[in-house]
C-alpha positions as CSV (number, residue, x, y, z in Angstrom):
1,X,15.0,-46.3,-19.6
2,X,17.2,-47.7,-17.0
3,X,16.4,-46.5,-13.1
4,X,19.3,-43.7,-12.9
5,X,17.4,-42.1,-16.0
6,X,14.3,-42.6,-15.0
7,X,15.7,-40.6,-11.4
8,X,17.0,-37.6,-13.1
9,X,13.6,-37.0,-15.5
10,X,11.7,-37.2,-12.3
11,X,13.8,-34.8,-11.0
12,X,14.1,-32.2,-13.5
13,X,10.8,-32.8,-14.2
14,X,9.8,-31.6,-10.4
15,X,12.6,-28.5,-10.7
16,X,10.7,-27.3,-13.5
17,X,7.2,-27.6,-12.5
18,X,8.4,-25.8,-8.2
19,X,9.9,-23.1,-10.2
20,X,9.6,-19.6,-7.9
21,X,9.8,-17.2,-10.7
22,X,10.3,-18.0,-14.2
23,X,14.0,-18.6,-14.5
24,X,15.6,-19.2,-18.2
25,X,14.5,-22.9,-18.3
26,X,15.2,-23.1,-22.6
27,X,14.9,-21.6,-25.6
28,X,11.2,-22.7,-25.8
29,X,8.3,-20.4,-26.7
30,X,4.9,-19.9,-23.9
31,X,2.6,-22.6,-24.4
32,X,-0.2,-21.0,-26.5
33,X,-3.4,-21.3,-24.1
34,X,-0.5,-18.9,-22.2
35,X,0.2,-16.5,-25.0
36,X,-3.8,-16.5,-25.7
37,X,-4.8,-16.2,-22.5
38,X,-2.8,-13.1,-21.4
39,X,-3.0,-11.6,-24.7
40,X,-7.0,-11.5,-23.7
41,X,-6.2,-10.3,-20.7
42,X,-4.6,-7.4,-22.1
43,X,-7.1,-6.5,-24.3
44,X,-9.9,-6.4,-22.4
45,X,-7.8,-4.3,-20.1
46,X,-7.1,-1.7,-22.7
47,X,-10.6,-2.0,-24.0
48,X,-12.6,-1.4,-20.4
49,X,-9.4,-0.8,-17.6
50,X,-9.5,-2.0,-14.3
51,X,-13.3,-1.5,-13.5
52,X,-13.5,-4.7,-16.2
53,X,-11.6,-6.8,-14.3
54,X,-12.0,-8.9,-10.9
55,X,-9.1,-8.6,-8.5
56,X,-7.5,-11.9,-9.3
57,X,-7.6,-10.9,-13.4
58,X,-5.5,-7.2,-12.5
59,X,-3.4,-9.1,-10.3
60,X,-2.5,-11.6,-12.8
61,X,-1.1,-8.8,-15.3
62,X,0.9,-7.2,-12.7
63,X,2.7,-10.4,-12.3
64,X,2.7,-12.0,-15.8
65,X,6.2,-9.7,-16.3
66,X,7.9,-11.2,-13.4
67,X,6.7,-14.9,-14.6
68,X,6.6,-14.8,-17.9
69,X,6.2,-18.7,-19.0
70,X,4.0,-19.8,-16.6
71,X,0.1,-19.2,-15.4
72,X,-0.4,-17.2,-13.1
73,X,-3.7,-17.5,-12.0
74,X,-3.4,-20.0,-9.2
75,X,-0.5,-17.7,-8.0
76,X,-2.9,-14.7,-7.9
77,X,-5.6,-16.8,-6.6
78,X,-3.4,-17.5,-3.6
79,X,-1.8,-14.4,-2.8
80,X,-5.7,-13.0,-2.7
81,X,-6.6,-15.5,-0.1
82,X,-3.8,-14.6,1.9
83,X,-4.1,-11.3,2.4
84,X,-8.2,-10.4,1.0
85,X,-7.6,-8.0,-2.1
86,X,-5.9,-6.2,-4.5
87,X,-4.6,-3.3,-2.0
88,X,-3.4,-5.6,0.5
89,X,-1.8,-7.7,-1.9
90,X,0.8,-4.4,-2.7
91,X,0.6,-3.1,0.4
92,X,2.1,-6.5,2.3
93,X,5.0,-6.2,4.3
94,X,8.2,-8.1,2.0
95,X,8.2,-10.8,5.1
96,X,4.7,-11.8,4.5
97,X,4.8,-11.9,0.5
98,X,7.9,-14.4,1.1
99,X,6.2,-16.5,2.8
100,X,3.9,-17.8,0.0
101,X,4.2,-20.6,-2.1
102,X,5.6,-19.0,-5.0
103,X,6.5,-16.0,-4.7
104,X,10.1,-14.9,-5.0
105,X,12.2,-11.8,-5.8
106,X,10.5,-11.3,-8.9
107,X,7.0,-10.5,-8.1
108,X,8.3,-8.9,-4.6
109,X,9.7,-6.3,-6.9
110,X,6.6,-6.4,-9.5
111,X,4.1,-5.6,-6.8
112,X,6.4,-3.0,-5.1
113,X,6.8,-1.3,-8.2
114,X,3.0,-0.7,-8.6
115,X,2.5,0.0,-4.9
116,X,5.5,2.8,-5.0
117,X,3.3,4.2,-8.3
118,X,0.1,4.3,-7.2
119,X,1.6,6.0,-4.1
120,X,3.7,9.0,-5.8
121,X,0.6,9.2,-8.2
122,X,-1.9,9.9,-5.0
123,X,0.8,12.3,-3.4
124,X,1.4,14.3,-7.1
125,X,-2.6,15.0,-6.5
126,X,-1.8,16.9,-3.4
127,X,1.3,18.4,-3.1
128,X,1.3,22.1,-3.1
129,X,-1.9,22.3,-3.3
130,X,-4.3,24.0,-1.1
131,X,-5.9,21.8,1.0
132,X,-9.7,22.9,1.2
133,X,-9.9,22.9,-2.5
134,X,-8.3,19.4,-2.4
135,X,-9.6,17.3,0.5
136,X,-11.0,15.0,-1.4
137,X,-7.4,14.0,-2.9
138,X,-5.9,14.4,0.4
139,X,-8.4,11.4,1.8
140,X,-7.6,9.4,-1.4
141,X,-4.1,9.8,-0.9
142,X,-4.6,8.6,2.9
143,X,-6.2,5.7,2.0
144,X,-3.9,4.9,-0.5
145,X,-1.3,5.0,1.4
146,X,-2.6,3.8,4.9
147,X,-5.6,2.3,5.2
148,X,-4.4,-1.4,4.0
149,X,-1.3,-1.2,5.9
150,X,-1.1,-4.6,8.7
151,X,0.6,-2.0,11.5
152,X,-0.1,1.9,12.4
153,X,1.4,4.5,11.0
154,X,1.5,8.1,12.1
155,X,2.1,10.8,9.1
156,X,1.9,14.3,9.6
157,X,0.9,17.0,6.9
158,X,2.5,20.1,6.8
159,X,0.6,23.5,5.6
160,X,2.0,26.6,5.1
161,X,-0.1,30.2,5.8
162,X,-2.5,30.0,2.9
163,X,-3.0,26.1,3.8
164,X,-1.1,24.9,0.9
165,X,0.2,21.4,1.7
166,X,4.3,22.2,2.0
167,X,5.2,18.7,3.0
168,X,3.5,15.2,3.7
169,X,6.2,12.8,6.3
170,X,6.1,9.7,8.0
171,X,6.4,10.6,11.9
172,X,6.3,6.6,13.4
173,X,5.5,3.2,12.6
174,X,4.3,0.7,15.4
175,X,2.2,-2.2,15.9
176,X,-1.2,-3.6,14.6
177,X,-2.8,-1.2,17.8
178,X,-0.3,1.3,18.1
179,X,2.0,3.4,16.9
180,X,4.3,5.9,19.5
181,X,4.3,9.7,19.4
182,X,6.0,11.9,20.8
183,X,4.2,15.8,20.7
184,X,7.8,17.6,21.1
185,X,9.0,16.2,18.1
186,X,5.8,16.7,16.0
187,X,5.6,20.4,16.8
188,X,9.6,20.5,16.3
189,X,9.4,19.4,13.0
190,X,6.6,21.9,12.2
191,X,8.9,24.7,13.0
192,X,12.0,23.3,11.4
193,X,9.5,23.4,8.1
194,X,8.4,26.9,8.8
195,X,4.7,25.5,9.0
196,X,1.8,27.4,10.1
197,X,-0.5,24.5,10.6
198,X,-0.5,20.6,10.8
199,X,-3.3,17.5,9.9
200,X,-2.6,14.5,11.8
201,X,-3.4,10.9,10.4
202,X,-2.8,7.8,11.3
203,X,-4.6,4.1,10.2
204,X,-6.4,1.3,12.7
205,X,-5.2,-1.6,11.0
206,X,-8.1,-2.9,12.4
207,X,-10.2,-1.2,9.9
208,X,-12.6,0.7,12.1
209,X,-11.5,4.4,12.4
210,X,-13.1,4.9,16.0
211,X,-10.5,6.8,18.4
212,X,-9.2,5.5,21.3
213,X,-9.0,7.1,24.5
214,X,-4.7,7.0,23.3
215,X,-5.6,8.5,20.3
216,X,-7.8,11.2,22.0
217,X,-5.0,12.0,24.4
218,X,-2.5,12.5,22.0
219,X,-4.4,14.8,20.3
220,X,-5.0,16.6,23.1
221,X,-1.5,16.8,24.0
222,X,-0.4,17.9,20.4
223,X,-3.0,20.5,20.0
224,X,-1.9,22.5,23.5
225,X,1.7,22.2,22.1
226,X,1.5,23.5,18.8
227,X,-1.0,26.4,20.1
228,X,2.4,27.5,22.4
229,X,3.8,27.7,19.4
230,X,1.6,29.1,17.2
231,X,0.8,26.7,15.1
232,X,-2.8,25.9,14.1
233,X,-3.8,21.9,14.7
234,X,-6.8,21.2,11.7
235,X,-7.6,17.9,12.5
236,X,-6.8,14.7,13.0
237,X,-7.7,11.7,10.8
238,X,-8.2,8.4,11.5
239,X,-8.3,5.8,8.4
240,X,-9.7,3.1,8.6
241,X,-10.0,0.0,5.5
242,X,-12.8,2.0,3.9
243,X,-13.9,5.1,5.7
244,X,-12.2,7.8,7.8
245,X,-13.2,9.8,11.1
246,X,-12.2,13.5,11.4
247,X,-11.7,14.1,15.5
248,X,-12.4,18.0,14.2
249,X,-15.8,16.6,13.4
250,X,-16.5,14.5,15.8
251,X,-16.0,17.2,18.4
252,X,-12.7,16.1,19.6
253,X,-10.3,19.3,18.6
């Protein structure tokens, strides 16, 4: 094989191997320690669900559809020692997940499919539902939702007279130790709603749900607005990675 040859194989040969996603590279079949190995996978997933499986096994089914020829493991591997688990793999912003080795559009799309599911599935739990009788789902759905987020978020839930949950909405995003809120609009939207009552909730990024003397203000100011108004304040929850603190409870409201 002369030198030019010997040039291009070396260089199709790297294409190949740096591949992103698994773009249409021949007519070839998987290798069969592939095939075998996620057809295992599978299996045992079917057989015992998710509690079977480590993080980096779940992970590897969710992206063996947006890389079908190639193993994934090392991909999953990484992306868990980037961000520290499962949730934090889904919940990472777009900007983070394209920045490692590997990922592309593909599994962007893979992981924000299952993120977007698990979320509708937590918020089907709770909607129109009364909220006593469901405050366990209501946490789970918090959680869910916010407590592997990188920045705050600030969501307000919306009851109706007989404390049925009418409408769950994102009020403000902000930093990794703060999010801004304004008390006119919150009670604003309440009215524009026709709610009777409001739960505040918001993560610490952070992971520890201890107020701030911010977050203890706010509240304040929110609760004397909505009582001008007529509207009952129920509490305010603070998620953090794998608790929550109610202010109610802690003496605040």
């Amino acid at each position: 094989m002369n030198t030019t040859r010997q040039h291009q194989f070396s260089e199709m040969s790297q294409s190949l191997f740096d591949l992103d996603e698994a773009e249409p590279v021949g007519p070839g079949k998987q290798p069969s320690y592939i095939r075998d190995h996620r057809k295992r996978l599978r299996e045992r997933f079917m057989q015992g669900g998710a509690l079977a499986m480590p993080d980096y096994e779940l992970l590897e089914l969710v992206l063996f559809r947006a890389i079908p020829r190639r193993d994934v493991k090392p991909l999953a591997r990484l992306l868990l020692e980037t961000f520290g688990d499962f949730n934090r793999v889904l919940s990472a912003s777009v900007e983070r997940l394209s920045d490692v080795k590997g990922v592309g559009d593909a599994v962007i799309q893979e992981l924000k499919i299952v993120e977007a599911a698990s979320h509708r599935l937590a918020r089907s739990r709770v909607m129109q539902k009364h909220v006593i009788s469901s405050w366990d789902a209501i946490l789970d759905y918090c959680h869910t939702t916010m407590a592997h987020r990188e920045t705050e978020q600030f969501r307000i839930l919306f009851l109706d007279r007989k404390n049925v949950l009418i409408a769950d909405e994102e009020q403000a995003h902000g930093t990794v130790d703060h999010v801004p809120v304004y008390p006119r609009e919150v009670v604003k939207r309440a009215l524009e709603l026709n709610a009777s009552a409001l739960i505040l909730v918001h993560n610490h990024p952070s992971g520890d749900p201890t107020p701030s003397d911010a977050d203890i203000a706010m509240t304040e100011q929110i609760n004397n607005a909505a009582q001008a108004l007529g509207l009952v304040l129920h509490d305010h929850l603070i998620i953090g990675k794998s608790t929550e603190l109610s202010l109610r409870s802690a003496g605040y409201i």
